[in-house]
C-alpha positions in Angstrom: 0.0 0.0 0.0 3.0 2.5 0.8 4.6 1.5 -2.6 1.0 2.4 -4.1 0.9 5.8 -2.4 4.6 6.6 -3.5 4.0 5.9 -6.9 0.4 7.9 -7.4 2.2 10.9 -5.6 5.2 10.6 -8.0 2.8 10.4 -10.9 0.9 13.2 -9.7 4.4 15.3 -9.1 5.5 14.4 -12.4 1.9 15.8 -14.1 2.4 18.7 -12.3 5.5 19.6 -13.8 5.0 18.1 -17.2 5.0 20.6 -20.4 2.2 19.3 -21.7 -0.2 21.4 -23.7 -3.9 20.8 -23.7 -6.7 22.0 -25.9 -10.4 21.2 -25.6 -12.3 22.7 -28.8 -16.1 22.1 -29.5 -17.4 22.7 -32.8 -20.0 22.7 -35.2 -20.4 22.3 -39.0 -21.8 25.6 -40.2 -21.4 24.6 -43.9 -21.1 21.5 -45.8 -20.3 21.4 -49.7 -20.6 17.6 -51.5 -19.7 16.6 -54.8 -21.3 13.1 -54.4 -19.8 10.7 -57.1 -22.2 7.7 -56.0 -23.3 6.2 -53.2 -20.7 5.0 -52.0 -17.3 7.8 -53.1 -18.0 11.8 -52.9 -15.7 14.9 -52.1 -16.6 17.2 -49.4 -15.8 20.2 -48.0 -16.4 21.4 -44.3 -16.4 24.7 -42.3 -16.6 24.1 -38.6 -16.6 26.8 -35.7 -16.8 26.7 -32.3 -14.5 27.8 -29.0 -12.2 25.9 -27.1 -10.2 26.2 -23.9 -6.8 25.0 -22.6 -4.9 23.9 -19.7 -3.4 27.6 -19.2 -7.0 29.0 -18.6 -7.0 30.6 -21.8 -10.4 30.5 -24.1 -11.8 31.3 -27.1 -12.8 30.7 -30.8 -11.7 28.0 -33.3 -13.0 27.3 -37.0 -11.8 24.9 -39.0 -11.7 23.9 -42.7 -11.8 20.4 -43.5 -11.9 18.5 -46.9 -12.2 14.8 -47.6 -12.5 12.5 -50.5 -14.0 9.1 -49.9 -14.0 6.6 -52.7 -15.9 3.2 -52.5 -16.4 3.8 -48.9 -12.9 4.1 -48.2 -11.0 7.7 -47.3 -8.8 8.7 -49.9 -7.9 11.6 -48.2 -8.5 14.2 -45.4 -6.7 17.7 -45.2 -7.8 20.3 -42.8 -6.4 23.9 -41.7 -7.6 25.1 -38.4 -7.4 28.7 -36.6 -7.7 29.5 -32.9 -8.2 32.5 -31.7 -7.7 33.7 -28.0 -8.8 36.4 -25.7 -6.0 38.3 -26.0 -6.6 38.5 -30.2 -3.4 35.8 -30.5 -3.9 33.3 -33.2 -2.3 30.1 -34.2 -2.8 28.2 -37.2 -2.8 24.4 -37.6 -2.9 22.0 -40.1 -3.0 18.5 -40.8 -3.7 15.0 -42.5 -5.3 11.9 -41.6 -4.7 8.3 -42.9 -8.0 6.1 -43.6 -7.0 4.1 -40.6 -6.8 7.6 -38.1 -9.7 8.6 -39.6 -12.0 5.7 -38.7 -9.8 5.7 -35.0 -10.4 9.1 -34.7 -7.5 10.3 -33.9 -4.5 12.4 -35.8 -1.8 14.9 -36.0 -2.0 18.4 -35.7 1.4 20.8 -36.7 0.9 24.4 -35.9 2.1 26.4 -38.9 1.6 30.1 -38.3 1.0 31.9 -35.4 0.9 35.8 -34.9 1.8 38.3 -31.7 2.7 36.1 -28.4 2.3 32.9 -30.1 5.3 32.8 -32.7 7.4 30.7 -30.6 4.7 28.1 -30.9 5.6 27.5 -34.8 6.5 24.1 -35.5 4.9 22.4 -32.6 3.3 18.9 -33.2 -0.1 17.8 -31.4 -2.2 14.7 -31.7 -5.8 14.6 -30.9 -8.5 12.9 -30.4 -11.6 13.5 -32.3 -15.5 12.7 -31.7 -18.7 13.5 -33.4 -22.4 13.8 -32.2 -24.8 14.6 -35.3 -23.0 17.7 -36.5 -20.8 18.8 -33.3 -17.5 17.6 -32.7 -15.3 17.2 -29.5 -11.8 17.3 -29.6 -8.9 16.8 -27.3 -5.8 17.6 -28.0 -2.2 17.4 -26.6 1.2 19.1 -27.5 4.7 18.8 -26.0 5.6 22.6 -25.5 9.0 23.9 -24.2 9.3 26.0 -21.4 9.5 29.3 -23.4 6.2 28.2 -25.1 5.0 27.2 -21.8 5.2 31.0 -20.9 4.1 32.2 -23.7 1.2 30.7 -23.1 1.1 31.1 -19.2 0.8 35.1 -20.5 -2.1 34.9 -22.7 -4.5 34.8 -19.9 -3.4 38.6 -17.8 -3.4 40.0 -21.7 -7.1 40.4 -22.9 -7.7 42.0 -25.9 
């Protein structure tokens, strides 16, 4: 039981200290353009928005753009380009790719691309997620490994509100 209660406090330590960054972004399609080949293969191109919030107790609005092709019931590829937008008017842009087998795990890779004002040092950072859908909302977790300068940089957004 001791060994238990050392190990859990350890863990706990160790999460505490971690650079992990967290985001938790809702969204909605808004708008939903098909080129439907048959029943079964069609293109399609999506416009989600919604907010999102993180484990710096920052907050605010995401949209994405997201296009598929599916062909005999299989993906033939997903592409998608996604902005968030926080309190403080910073903005980082993120894109990314899914194989068929991430896309019917939902899960994939996220690499931030762009990013304006406080956010620059976050260029180049890699994030997977996790991604679920109920009717025409989505829920997504994601995770990054940040450095400790992008750790402050994001520690900073939330005592600068636009």
């Amino acid at each position: 039981m001791k060994n238990l209660l050392i190990i859990f406090f350890v863990l706990f330590l160790s999460s505490l200290s971690s650079d992990d960054y967290k985001i938790d972004i809702h969204g909605k399609i808004v708008n939903s353009l098909k080129h439907k080949y048959s029943n079964n293969s069609y293109y399609s191109i999506l416009k989600l928005d919604g907010t999102f919030t993180d484990n710096f107790s920052n907050y605010g609005n995401f949209n994405a753009l997201v296009s598929l092709e599916i062909d005999n019931s299989e993906l033939k590829q997903h592409f998608f380009s996604a902005e968030l937008t926080y309190q403080d008017g910073s903005i980082f842009y993120g894109q990314g790719s899914r194989t068929s087998r991430e896309f019917e795990q939902g899960i994939g890779k996220l690499l931030i691309t762009s990013a304006n004002k406080r956010l620059t040092e976050l260029v180049g950072v890699k994030c997977v997620y996790a991604i679920n859908f109920f009717r025409s909302t989505s829920f997504t977790l994601t995770k990054c490994k940040i450095t400790n300068s992008q750790k402050e940089a994001l520690s900073n957004i939330s005592s600068n509100k636009e």
